[in-house]
BAFISE-655309 format. One line per field, with one value per atom (N, C-alpha, C): chain; x, y, z; residue number from 1; atom name. Coordinates in pm, whole numbers, plus 50000, padded with zeros to 5 digits. Last residue first. Example, Ala and Ser with C-alpha at 12.3 -4.5 7.8 and 13.67 -1.06 7.14 Angstrom:
! residues 2
kette [A|A|A|A|A|A]
east [51285|51367|51290|51319|51230|51320]
north [49775|49894|50003|49431|49550|49670]
up [50708|50714|50787|50780|50780|50780]
nr [2|2|2|1|1|1]
atom [N|CA|C|N|CA|C]
***
This chain:
! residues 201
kette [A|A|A|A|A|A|A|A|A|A|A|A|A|A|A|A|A|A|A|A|A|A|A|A|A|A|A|A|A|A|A|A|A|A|A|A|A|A|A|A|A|A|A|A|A|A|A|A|A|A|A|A|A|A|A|A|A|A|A|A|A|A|A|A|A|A|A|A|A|A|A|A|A|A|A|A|A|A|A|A|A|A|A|A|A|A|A|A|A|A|A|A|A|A|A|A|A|A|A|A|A|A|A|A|A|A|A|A|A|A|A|A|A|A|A|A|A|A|A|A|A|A|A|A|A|A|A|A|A|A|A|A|A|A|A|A|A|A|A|A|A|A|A|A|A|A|A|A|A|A|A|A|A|A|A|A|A|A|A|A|A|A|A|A|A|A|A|A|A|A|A|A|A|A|A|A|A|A|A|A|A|A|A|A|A|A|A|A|A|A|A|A|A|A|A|A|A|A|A|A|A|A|A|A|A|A|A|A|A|A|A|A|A|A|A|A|A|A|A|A|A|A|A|A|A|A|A|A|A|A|A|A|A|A|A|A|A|A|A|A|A|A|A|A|A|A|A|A|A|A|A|A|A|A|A|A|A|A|A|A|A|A|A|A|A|A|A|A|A|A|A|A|A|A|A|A|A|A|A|A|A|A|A|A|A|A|A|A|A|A|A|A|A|A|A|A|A|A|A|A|A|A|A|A|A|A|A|A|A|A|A|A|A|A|A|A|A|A|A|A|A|A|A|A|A|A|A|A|A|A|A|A|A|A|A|A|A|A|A|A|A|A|A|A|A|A|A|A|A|A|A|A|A|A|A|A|A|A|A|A|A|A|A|A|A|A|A|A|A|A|A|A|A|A|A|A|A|A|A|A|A|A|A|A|A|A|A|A|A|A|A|A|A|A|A|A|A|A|A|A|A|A|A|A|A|A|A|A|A|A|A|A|A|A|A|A|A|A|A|A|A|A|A|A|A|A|A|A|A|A|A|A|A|A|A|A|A|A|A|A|A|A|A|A|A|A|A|A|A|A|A|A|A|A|A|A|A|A|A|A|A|A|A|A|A|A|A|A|A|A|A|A|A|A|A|A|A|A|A|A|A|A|A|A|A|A|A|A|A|A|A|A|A|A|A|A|A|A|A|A|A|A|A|A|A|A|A|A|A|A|A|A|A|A|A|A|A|A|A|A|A|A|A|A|A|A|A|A|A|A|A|A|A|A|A|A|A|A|A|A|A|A|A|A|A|A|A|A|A|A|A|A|A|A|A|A|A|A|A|A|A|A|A|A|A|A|A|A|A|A|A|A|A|A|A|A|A|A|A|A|A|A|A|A|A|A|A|A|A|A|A|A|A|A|A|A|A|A|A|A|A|A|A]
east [95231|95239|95104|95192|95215|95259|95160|95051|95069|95319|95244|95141|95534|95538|95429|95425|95427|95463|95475|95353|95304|95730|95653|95515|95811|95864|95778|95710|95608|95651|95994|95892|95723|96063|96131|96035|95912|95993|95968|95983|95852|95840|96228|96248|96121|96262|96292|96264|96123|96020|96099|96353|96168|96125|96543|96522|96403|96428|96454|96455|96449|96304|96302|96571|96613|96458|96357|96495|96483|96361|96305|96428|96303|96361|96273|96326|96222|96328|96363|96414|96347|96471|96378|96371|96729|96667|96580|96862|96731|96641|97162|97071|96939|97087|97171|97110|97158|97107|97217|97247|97160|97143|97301|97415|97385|97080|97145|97238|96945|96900|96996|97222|97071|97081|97444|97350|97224|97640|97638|97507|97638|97625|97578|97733|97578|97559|98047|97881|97722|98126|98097|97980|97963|98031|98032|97886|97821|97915|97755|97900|97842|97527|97576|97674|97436|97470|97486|97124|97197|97320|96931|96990|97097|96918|96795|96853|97064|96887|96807|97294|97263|97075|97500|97361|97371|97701|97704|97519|97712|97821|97822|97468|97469|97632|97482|97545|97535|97191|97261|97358|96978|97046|97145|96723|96909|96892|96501|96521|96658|96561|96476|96505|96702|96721|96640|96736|96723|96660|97002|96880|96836|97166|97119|96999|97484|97352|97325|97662|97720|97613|97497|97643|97643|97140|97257|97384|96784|96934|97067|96611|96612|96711|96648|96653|96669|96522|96680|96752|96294|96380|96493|96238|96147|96223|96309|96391|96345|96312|96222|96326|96599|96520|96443|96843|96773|96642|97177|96994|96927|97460|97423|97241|97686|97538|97485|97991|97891|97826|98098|98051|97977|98454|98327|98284|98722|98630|98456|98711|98830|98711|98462|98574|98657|98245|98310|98446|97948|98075|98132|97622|97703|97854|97384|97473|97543|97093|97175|97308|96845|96944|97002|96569|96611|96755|96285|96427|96489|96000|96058|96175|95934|95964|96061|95924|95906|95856|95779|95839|95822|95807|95661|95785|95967|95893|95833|96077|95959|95899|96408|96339|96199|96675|96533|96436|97012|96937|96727|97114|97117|97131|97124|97280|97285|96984|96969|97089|96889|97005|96967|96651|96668|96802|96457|96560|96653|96165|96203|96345|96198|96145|96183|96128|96238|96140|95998|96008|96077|96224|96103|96118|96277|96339|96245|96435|96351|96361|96460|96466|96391|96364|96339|96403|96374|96388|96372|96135|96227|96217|95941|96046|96162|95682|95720|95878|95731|95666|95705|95684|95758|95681|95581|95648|95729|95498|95355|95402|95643|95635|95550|95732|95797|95719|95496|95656|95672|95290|95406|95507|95128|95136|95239|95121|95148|95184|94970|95137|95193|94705|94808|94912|94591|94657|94742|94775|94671|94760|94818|94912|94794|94890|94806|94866|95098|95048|95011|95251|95167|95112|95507|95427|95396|95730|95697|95605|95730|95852|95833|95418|95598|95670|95296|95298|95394|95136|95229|95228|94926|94945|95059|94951|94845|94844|95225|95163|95004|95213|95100|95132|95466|95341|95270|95647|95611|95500|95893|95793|95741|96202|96201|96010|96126|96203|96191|95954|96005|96052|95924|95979|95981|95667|95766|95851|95442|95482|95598|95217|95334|95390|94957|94969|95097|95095|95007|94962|95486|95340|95223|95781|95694|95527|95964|95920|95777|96122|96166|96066|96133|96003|96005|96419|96263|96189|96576|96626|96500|96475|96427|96482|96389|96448|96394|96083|96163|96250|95822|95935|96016|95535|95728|95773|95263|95325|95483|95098|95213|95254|94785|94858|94973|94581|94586|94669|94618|94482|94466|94972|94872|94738|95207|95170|95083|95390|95294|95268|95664|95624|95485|95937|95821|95779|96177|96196|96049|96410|96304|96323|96693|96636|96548|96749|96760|96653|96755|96781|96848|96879|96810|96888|96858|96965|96864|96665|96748|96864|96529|96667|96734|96130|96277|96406|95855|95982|96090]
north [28823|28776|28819|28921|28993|28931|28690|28777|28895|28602|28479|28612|28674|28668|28623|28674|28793|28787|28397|28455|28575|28380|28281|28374|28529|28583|28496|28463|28521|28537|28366|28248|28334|28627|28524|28380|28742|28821|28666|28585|28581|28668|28609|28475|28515|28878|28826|28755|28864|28949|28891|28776|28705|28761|28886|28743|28705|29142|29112|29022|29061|29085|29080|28709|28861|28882|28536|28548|28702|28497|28563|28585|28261|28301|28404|28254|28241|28298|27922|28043|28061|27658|27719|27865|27448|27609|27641|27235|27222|27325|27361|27227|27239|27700|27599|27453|28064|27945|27806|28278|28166|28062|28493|28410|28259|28529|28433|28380|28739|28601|28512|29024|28938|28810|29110|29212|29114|28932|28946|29047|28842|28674|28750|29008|28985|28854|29087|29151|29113|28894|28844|28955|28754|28811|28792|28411|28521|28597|28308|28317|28446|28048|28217|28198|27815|27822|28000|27602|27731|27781|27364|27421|27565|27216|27201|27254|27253|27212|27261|27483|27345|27318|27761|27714|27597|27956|27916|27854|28218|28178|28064|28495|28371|28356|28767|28700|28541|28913|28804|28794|29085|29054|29049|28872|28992|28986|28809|28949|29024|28526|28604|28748|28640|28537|28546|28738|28758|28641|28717|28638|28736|28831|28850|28783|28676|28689|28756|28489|28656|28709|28231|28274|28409|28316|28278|28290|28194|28203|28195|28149|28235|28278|27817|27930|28066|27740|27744|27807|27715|27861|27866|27429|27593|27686|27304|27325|27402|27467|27402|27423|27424|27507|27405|27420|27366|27477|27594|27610|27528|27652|27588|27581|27902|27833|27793|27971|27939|27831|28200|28142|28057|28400|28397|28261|28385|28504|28480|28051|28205|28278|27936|27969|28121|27665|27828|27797|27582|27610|27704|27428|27496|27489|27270|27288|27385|27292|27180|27155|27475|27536|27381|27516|27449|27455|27738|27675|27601|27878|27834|27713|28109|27994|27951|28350|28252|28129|28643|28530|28412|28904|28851|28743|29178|29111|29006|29273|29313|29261|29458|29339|29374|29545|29506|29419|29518|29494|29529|29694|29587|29586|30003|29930|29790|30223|30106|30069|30529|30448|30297|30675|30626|30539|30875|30905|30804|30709|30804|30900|30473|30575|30647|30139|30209|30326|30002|29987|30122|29806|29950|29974|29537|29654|29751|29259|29366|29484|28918|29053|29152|28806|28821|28975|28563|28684|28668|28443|28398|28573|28527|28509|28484|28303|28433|28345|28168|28168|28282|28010|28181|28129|27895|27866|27979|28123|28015|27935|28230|28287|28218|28101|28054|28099|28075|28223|28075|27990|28041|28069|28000|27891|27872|28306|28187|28058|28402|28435|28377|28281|28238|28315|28395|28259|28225|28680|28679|28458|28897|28805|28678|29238|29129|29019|29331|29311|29231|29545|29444|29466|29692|29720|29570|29870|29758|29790|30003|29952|29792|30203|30145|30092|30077|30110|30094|30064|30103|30169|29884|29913|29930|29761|29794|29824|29752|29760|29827|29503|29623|29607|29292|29291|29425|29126|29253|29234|28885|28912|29041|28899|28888|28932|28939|28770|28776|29159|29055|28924|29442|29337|29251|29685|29613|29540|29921|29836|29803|30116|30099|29994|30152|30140|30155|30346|30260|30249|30441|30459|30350|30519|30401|30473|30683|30775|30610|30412|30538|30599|30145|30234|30361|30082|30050|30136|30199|30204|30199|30076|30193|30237|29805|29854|30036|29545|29639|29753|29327|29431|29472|29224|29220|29330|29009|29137|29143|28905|28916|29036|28766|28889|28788|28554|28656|28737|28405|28488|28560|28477|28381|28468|28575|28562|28468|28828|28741|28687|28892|28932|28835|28855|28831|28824|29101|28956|28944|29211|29222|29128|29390|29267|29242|29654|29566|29441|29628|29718|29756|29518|29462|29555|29515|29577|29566|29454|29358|29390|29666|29692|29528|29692|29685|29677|29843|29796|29806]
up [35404|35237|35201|35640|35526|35413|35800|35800|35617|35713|35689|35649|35918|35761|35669|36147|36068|35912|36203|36190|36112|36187|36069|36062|36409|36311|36188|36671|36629|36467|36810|36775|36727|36810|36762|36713|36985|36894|36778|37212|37193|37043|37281|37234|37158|37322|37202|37158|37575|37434|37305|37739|37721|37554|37706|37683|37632|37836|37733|37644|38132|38059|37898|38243|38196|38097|38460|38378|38321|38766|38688|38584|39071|38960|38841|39428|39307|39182|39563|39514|39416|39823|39733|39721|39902|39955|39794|39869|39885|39868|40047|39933|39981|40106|40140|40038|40138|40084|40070|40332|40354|40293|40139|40257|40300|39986|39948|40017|40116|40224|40121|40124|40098|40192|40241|40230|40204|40209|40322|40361|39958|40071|40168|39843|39818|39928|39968|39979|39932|39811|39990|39983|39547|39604|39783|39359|39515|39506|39090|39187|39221|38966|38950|39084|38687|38817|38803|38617|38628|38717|38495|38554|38547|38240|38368|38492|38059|38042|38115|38161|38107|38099|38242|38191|38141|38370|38338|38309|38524|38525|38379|38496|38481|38497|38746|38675|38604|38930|38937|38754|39103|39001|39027|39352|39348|39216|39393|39367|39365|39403|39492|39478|39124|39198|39322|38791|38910|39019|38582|38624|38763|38243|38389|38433|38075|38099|38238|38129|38132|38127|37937|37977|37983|37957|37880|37966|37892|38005|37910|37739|37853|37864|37727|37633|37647|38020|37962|37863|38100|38117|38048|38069|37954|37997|38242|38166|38027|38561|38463|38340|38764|38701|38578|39036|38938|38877|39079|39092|38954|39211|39117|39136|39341|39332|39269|39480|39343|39385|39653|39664|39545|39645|39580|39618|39697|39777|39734|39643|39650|39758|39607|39525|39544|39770|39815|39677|39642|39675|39666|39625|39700|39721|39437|39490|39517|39440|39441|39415|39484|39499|39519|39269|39429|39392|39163|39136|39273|39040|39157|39160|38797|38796|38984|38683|38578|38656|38913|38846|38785|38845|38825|38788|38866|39001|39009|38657|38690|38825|38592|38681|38703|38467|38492|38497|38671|38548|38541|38812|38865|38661|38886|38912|38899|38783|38757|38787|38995|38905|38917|38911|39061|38912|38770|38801|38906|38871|38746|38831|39113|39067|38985|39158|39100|39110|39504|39314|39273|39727|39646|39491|39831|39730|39694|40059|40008|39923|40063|40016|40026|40473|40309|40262|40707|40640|40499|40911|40776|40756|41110|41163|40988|41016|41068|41110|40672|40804|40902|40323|40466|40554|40113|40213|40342|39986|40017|40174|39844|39911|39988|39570|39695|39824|39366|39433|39513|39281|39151|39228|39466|39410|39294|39567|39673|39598|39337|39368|39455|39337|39237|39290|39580|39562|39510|39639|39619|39602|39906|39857|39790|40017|39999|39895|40291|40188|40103|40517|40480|40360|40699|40636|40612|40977|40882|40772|41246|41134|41056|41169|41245|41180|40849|41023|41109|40606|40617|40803|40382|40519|40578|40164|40191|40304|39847|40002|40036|39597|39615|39798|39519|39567|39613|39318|39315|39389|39422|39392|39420|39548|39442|39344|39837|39744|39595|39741|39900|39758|39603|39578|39689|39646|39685|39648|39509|39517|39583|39651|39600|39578|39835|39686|39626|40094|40003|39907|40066|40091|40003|40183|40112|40150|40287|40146|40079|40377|40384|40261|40436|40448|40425|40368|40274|40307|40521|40411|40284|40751|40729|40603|40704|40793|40727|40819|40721|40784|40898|40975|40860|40729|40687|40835|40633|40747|40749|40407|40454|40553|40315|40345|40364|40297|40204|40213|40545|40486|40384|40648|40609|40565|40843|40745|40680|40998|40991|40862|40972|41124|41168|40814|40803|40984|40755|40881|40894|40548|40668|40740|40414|40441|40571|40142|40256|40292|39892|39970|40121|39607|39753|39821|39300|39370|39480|39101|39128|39257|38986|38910|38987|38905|38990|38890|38844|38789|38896]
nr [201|201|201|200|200|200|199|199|199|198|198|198|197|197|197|196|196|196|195|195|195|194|194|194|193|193|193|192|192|192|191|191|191|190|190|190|189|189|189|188|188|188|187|187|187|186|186|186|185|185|185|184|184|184|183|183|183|182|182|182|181|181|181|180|180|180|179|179|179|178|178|178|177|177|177|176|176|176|175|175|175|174|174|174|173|173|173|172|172|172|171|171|171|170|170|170|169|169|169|168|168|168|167|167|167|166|166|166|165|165|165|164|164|164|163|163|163|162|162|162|161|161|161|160|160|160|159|159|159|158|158|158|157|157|157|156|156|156|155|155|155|154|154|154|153|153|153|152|152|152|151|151|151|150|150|150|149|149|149|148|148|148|147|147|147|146|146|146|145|145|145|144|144|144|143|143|143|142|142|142|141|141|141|140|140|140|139|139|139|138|138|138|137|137|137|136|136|136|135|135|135|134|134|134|133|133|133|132|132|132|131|131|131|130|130|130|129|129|129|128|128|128|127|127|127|126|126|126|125|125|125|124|124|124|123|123|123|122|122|122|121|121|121|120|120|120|119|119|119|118|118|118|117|117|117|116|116|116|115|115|115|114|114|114|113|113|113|112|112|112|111|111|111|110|110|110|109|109|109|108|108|108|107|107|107|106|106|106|105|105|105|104|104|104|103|103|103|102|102|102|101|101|101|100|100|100|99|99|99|98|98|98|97|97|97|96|96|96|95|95|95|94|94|94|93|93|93|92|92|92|91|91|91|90|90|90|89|89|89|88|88|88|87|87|87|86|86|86|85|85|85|84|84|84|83|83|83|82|82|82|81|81|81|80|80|80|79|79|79|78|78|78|77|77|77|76|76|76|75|75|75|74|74|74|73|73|73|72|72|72|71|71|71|70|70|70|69|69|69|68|68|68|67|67|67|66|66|66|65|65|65|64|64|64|63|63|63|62|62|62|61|61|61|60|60|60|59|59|59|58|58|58|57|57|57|56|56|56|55|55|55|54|54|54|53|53|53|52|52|52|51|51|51|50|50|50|49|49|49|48|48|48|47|47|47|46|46|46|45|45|45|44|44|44|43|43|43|42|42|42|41|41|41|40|40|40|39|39|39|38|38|38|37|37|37|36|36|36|35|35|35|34|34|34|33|33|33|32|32|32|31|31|31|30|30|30|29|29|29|28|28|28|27|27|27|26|26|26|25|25|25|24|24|24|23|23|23|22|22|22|21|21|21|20|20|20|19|19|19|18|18|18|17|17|17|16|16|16|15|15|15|14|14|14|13|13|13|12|12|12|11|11|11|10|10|10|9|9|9|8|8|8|7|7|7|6|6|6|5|5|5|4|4|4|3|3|3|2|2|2|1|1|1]
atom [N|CA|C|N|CA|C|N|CA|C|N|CA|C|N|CA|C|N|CA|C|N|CA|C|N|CA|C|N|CA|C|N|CA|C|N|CA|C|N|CA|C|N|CA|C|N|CA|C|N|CA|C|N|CA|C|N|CA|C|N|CA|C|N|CA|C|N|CA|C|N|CA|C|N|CA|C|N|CA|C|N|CA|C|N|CA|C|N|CA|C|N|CA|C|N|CA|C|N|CA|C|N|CA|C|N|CA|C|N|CA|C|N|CA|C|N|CA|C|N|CA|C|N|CA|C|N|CA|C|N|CA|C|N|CA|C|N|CA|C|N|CA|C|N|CA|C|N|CA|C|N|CA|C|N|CA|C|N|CA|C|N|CA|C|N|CA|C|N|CA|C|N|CA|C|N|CA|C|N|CA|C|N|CA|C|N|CA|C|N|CA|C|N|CA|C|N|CA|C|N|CA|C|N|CA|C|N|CA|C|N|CA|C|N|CA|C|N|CA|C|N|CA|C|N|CA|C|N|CA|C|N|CA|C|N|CA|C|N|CA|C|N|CA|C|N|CA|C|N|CA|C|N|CA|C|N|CA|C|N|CA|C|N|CA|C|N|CA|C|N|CA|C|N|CA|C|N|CA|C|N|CA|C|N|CA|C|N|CA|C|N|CA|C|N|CA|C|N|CA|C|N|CA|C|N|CA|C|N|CA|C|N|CA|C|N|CA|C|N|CA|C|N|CA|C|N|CA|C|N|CA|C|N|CA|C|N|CA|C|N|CA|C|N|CA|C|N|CA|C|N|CA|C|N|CA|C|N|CA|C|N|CA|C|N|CA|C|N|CA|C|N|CA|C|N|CA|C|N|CA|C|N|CA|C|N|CA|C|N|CA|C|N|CA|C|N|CA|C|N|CA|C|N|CA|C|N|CA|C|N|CA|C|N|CA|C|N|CA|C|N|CA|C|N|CA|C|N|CA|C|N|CA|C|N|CA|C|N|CA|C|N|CA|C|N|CA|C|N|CA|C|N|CA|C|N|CA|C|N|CA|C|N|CA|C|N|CA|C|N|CA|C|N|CA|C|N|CA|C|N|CA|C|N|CA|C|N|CA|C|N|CA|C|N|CA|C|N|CA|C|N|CA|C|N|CA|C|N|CA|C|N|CA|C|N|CA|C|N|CA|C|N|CA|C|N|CA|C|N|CA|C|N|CA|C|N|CA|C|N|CA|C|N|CA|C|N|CA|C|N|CA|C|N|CA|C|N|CA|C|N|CA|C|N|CA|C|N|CA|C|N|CA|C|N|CA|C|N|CA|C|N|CA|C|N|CA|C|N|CA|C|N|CA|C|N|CA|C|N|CA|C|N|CA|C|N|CA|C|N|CA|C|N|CA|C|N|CA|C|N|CA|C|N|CA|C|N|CA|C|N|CA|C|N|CA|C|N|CA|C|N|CA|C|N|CA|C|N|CA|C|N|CA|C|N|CA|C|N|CA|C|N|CA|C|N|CA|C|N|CA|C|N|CA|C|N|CA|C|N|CA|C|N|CA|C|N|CA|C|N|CA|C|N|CA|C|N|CA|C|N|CA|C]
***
């Protein structure tokens, strides 16, 4: 379980065969060990090799064909976040790592001190998503601003422009999305409610 709060930011060293090799600063590797999980861009992945200033880890098809992560090459930076530990402050929202859905970033503007990012999205997420709502975004948590069918927008601070790879994002930029965990179970809550009644008549 993550909180959405990016720790810091690597810099893919390798990547292909099944793996990912990340450089990481020390904020991450700090106390990391194998078999832990990560966040990179938002996706939860199992480390399997923890060395100097970095670590690796396995990256099975289907999370290459759901993430974004398929597209990295060396050298692209990426979020990074260690998974929460019993007592660690939630400053974001919760976040499992396992995303809905790969979104393209279609438009970009600066407002005042704040940046807003408009992100296309399957329009099955949309229910999901609410005004004031939380998304996570290659692994930031994020503020909905706003929501339509087939899209989303959220407003940057300078510090999240200046701590994640969202500084970066530009038209086109591919992003992984994860809507709020809650959202999810309700809607699933919600569309089970005929069933249970059915069951107990």
């Amino acid at each position: 379980m993550f909180s959405g709060i990016v720790i810091g930011q690597g810099q893919v060293t390798a990547v292909g065969e099944g793996r990912i090799d990340v450089r990481a600063p020390s904020s991450v590797l700090s106390g990391l060990e194998i078999g832990e999980s990560v966040a990179v861009n938002g996706v939860c992945l199992t480390v399997v090799v923890v060395a100097g200033a970095g670590f690796a880890a396995d990256v099975m098809p289907e999370t290459l064909s759901r993430t974004s992560l398929g597209d990295l090459g060396t050298g692209d930076t990426v979020n990074l976040e260690p998974a929460l530990r019993v007592g660690d402050e939630l400053g974001g929202h919760l976040v499992t790592g396992h995303v809905d859905a790969v979104g393209t970033v279609t438009e970009v503007r600066e407002d005042g001190n704040a940046r807003c990012v408009s992100i296309e999205m399957p329009q099955r997420l949309a229910p999901l998503l609410a005004e004031k709502g939380s998304v996570a975004v290659d692994g930031i948590s994020l503020t909905v601003v706003d929501v339509t069918d087939s899209a989303f927008t959220v407003s940057l601070i300078p510090h999240t422009l200046g701590a994640t790879t969202a500084g970066g994002w530009r038209l086109g930029t591919k992003v992984n999305i994860e809507v709020d965990l809650i959202a999810r179970y309700v809607r699933r809550a919600l569309a089970n409610v005929g069933a249970v009644s059915a069951l107990e008549a």
